[in-house]
N, C-alpha and C positions, 0 to 999 in steps of 0.2 A: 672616520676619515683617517689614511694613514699620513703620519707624521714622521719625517726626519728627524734624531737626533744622532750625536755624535755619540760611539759605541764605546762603550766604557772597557779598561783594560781586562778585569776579570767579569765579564757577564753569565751572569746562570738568569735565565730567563724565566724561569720558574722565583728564585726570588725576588725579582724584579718588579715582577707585576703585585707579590706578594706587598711588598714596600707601597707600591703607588695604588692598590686598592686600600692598604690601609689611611693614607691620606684622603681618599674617596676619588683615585681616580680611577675609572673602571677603563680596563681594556679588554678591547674584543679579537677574541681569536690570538695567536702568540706570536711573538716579538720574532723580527728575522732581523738579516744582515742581508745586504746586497752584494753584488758585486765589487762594488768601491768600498767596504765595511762599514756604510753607513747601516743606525738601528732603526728600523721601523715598525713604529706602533700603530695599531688601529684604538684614536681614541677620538676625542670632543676636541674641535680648536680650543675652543677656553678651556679645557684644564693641560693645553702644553705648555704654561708658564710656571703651572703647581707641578708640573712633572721635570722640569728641567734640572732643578736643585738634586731631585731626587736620584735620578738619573746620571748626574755629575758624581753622587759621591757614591752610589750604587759600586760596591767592593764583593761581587759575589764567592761563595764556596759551596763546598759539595754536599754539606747539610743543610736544608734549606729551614729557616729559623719561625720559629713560632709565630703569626702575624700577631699575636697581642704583643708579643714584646718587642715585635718591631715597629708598632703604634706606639708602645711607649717611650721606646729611642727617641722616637723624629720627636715626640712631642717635648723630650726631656731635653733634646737638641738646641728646639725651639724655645726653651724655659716656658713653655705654655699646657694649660690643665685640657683637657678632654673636652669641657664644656665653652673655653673660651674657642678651639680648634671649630667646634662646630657651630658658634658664634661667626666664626670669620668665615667659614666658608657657606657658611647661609643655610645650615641645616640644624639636621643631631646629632648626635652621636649612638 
């Protein structure tokens, strides 16, 4: 389902989705801009409330960063371990 959100000042799209698959949100197919510069994702209703945060502080650049240590950021962000992450969001890790 494609999703509106508001488009972050630096967007690399490439690590975007990198950051929100590392949270477990999966997106399909790649992020565009419209006309009005709104961003649209093609994801699941329920996980655009895990994607918002993400999204908001999304600062992209021209190297795009290792997804294990961008796992480890949001988790480190979060002060939460790997196993409580996939406690909360109802899976594994």
């Amino acid at each position: 389902m494609l999703i509106q959100f508001d488009t972050p000042t630096n967007l690399n799209g490439e690590e975007l989705v990198a950051e929100l698959n590392a949270i477990g949100v999966e997106v399909t197919g790649r992020p565009f801009i419209d006309e009005n510069k709104n961003l649209w994702l093609d994801i699941i209703e329920s996980d655009k409330d895990k994607a918002m945060p993400i999204i908001a502080a999304h600062d992209g650049t021209m190297i795009a960063p290792d997804v294990a240590m961008v796992k480890a950021a949001l988790l480190a962000r979060l002060g939460i371990t790997e196993e409580e992450a996939a406690l909360l969001l109802g899976g594994t890790n």
